[in-house]
N, C-alpha and C positions, 0 to 999 in steps of 0.2 A: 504494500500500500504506500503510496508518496502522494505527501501534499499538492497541490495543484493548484492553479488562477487559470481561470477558462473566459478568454472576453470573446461576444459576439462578434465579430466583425464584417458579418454580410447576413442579410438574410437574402435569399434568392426563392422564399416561395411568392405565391401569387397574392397573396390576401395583403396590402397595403397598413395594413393597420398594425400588422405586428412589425413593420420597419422601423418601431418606438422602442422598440425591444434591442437595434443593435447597440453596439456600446456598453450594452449590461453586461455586469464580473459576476460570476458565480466562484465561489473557492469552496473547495472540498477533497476528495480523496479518490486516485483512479486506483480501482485494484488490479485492471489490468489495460496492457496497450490495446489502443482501437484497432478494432478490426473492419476490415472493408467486409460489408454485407450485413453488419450489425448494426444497434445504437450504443452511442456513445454511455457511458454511465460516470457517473459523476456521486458519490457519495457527498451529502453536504453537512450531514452534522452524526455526533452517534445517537441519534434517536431513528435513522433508518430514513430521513428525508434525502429523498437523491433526486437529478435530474437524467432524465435521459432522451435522448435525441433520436431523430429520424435515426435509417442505418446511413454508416460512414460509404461514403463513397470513394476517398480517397486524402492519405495520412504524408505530408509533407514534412521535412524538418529541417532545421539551419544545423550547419557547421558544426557548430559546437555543443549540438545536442540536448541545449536546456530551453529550448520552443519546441511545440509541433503546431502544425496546423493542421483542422481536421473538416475537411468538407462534408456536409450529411448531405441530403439529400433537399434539406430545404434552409439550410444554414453553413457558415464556417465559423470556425472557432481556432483562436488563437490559443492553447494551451501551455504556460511558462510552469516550468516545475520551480519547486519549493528547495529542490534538495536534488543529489545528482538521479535521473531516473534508471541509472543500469537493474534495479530490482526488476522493474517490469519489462527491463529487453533481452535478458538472460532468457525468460520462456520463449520468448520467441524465436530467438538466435536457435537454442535448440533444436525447436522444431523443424525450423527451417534446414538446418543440419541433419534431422532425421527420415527428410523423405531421398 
């Protein structure tokens, strides 16, 4: 689990009225990397309040590994970690090693 800041930064659905919505920070905790074909999950406090997003369409990252960006399917979302994220990309390095 690593802390997280998730800002809106596009919305791309159709409905005008949630384009109020970009710019809002949600902080919380990803337990794991986004996956393309999923939604995103966002744990926001420990009483079990979370966000979760249309499924990820496609998961971008800088350089140095402390952003990602996360395209859903009717948003994109800036994600800055808290802290280094290798906890959540060891599962997947794995994987991806195991096929």
């Amino acid at each position: 689990m690593v802390g997280v800041t998730a800002r809106k930064i596009r919305d791309q659905g159709r409905d005008r009225s949630r384009a109020a919505s970009v710019g809002r920070v949600y902080s919380g905790f990803l337990i794991s990397y986004p996956v393309v074909g999923r939604g995103l999950v966002l744990f926001r406090d420990p009483h079990g309040h979370r966000m979760i997003t249309t499924p990820v369409r496609r998961v971008l990252s800088e350089h140095e590994g402390r952003t990602l960006y996360v395209e859903t399917e009717n948003s994109v979302y800036r994600i800055d970690f808290k802290q280094e994220p290798t906890a959540l990309l060891e599962p997947v390095a794995r994987h991806a090693t195991e096929r």
